[in-house]
N, C-alpha and C positions, 0 to 999 in steps of 0.2 A: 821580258822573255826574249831570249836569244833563239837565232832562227839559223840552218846551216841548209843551202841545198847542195847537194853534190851532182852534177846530170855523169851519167854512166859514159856519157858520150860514144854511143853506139849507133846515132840515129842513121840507118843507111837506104838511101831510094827513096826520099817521101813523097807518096804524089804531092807533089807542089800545086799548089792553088794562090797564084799572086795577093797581098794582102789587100790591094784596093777591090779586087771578088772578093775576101773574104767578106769583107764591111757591109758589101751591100747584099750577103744573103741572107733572107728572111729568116726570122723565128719560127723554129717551129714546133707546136705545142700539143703533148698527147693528151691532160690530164682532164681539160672541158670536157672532152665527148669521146675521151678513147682512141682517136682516132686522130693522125699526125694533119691539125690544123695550124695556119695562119696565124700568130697571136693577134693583126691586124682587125680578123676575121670573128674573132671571139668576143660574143657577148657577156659571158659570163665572167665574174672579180677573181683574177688572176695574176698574181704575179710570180716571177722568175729570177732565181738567184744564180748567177753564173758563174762558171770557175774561175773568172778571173777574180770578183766580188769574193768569194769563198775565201783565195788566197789569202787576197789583201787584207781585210778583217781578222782572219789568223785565229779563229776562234775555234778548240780544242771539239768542240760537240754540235751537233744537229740542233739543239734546242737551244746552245746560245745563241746558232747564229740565226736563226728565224725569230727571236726574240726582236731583234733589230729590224724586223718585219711589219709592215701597217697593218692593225688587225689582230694579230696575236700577242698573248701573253703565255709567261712560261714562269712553271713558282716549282722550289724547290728546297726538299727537306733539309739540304746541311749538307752543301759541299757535292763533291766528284762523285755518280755512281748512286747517287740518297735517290728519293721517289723523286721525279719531275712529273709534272702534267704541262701539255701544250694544249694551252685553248683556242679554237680559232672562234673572231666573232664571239663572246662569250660562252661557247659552249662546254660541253664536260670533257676533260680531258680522256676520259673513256670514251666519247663520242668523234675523236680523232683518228681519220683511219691514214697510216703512214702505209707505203707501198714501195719498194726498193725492184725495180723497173719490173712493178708489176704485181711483186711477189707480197700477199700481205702480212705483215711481220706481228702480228699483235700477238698478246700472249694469252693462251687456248685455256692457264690452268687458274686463271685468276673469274671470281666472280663476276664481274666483270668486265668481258674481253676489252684488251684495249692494248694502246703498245708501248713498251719500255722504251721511252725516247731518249733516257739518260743513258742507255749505254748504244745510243750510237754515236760515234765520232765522225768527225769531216777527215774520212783516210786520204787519199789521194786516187781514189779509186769513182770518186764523185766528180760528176761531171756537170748538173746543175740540179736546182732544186726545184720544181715547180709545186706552188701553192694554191691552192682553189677554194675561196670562200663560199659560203651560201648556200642557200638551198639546191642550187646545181650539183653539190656534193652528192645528192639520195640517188643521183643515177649509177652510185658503188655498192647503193645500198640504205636501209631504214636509221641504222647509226654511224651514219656518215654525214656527220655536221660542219664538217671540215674534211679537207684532203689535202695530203703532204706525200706527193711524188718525187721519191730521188732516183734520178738517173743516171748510172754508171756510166765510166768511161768504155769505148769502144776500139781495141787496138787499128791504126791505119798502115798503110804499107808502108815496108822496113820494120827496123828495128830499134827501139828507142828503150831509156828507161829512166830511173831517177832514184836518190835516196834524201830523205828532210832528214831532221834532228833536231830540237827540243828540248828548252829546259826551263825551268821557273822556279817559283817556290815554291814552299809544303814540300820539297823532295820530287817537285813533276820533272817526269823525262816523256816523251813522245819522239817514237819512231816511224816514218813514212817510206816505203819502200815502193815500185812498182816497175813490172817490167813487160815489153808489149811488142810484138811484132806479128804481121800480115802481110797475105798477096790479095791478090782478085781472090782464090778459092780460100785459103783458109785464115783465119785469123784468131788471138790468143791475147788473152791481158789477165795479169797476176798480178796480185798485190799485198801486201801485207800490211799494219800497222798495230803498234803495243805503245800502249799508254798507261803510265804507272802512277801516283800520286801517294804520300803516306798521308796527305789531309789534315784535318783537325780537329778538335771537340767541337761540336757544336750545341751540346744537351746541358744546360748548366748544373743541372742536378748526379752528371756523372763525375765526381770528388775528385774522381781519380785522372781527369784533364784527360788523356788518354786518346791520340789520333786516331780517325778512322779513315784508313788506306782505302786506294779503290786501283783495280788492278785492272786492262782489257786489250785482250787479244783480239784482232779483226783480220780473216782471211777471205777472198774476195778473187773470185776468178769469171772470166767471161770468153767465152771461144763460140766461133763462128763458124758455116762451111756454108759455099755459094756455088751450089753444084749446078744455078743457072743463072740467068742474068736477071729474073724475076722471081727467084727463090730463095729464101735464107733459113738455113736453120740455127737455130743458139739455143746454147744451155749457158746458164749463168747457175753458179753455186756461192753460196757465204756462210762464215763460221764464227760468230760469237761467243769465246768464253770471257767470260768477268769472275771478279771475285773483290766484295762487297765486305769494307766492316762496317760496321754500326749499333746504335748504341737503343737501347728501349727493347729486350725480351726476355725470356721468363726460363729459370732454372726448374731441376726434377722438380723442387720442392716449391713452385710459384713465384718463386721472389725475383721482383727485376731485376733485371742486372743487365751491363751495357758493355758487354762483352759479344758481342751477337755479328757472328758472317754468313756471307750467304754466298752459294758457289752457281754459276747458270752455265747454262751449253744453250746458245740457240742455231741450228741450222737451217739453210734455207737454198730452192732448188726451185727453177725454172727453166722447162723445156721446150720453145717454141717452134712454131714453122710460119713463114710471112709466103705470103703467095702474092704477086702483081700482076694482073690481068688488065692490062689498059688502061683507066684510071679508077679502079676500082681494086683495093687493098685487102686483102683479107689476111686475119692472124688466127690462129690455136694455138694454146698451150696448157699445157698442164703445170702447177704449182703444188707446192709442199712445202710447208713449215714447222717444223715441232721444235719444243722445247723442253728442257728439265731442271729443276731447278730445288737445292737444298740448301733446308738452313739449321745453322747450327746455335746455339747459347752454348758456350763455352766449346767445349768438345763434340759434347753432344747434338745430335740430329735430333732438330726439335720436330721437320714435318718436311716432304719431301712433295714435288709435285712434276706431271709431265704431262704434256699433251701433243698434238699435231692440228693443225691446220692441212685440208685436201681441195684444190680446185680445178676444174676445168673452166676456160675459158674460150669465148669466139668472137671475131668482130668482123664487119665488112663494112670499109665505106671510101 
């Protein structure tokens, strides 16, 4: 796979922070206890994938690159886009709860809530991964077996931005775009990425060999305003559509047939306020997730589904 970066070359004013500071500032980690700790500090089985680690590896989706993960396993039905489940610690892939800085993405309209981990990509809008095993997980929750926190990137002062490019086989292209600029009061980071694949058979019982494409748009915004010096607000927004072919559903008249797409829209919104009060941190915010999603055998709309996800959240520590 050929790799192309382009940098915009716009980077202008960046607070500078010498590299030998950079080296030696600590990790630090929200996903243990909610609240931005130490990784030194944490007891609980955690580990952290960082953007640098992301790059390198070059791996096209969120579930291959946690596969490379101690602890987790990731199985999947047939290529780009097909069902994946991520297990962490042997658990059920529905017992996975993923969180994209915060917000949780699982889908509201399936028996089983749980989250489409296939169609999320490594866009360039990822800024590291944090993973938390074990029973420390239920403090998100009863079916929280596992927990997969991705953290977006945050624009810094100036103006910077970048474009990737991508190509493989099966017909894959992937495009990475991103563009980011701040002062002290306000800051902004966009991003886009579309990743297309025409795929392959993977059902041997479909005669007709016949690829199954897998299509996914990824929009991705994050903006900030720091109307003090112990105050921040941010909303962050993201937009998932895919479009899914594959093979195994059922015409008017019952008979299989592997002609079958599926179209999703998921959206997702989080609006916080951090407050600093000396060494005591406190956050609110409100979240939303809804999704929709149809599917078709042939032409036809075999069943159509949509839901939302609603949260309020609070923490101090």
């Amino acid at each position: 796979m050929k790799y192309l970066s382009l940098p915009l070359a716009v980077v202008c004013g960046l607070a500078g922070v010498p590299l030998a500071a950079q080296e030696k500032l600590e990790e630090i980690i929200v996903i243990a206890s909610r609240v931005e700790t130490p990784l030194r500090e944490v007891g609980a089985s955690v580990s952290v994938v960082g953007l640098e680690e992301i790059e390198l590896r070059g791996y096209p989706t969120v579930a291959q690159l946690l596969r490379t993960q101690a602890g987790i396993a990731v199985s999947n039905a047939g290529g780009a886009g097909k069902q994946t489940a991520l297990r962490i610690r042997g658990e059920e892939g529905f017992r996975t709860l993923v969180l994209i800085d915060g917000v949780e993405v699982s889908d509201p309209t399936a028996p089983q809530v749980g989250p489409l981990v296939e169609n999320l990509t490594t866009g360039s809008e990822i800024e590291r991964i944090e993973v938390l095993r074990g029973p420390q997980g239920f403090i998100y929750g009863a079916d929280a077996g596992g927990v997969v926190q991705i953290v977006t990137r945050r624009a810094q002062s100036g103006l910077e931005g970048q474009i990737g490019l991508e190509g493989g086989r099966y017909g894959t292209q992937k495009m990475n775009a991103y563009i980011a600029g701040g002062s002290e009061t306000f800051d902004a980071f966009l991003s886009a990425a579309d990743w297309q694949t025409d795929g392959f058979n993977s059902v041997m019982e479909d005669i007709n060999g016949d690829a199954d494409g897998y299509a996914n748009t990824t929009l991705h915004g994050k903006f900030g305003w720091n109307p003090a010096q112990d105050l921040r607000v941010q909303l962050v927004l993201r937009d998932i559509q895919a479009d899914n072919q594959h093979d195994i559903c059922y015409d008017d008249s019952f008979q299989k047939i592997h002609d079958c797409t599926s179209v999703l829209e998921q959206t997702s919104g989080k609006l916080s306020l951090d407050h600093t009060a000396g060494a005591i941190a406190h956050h609110v915010a409100f979240s939303q997730s809804a999704m929709e999603r149809d599917n078709f055998s042939r032409d036809l709309l075999a069943f159509g589904t949509k839901g939302s996800l609603k949260k309020w959240s609070m923490s101090a520590g």
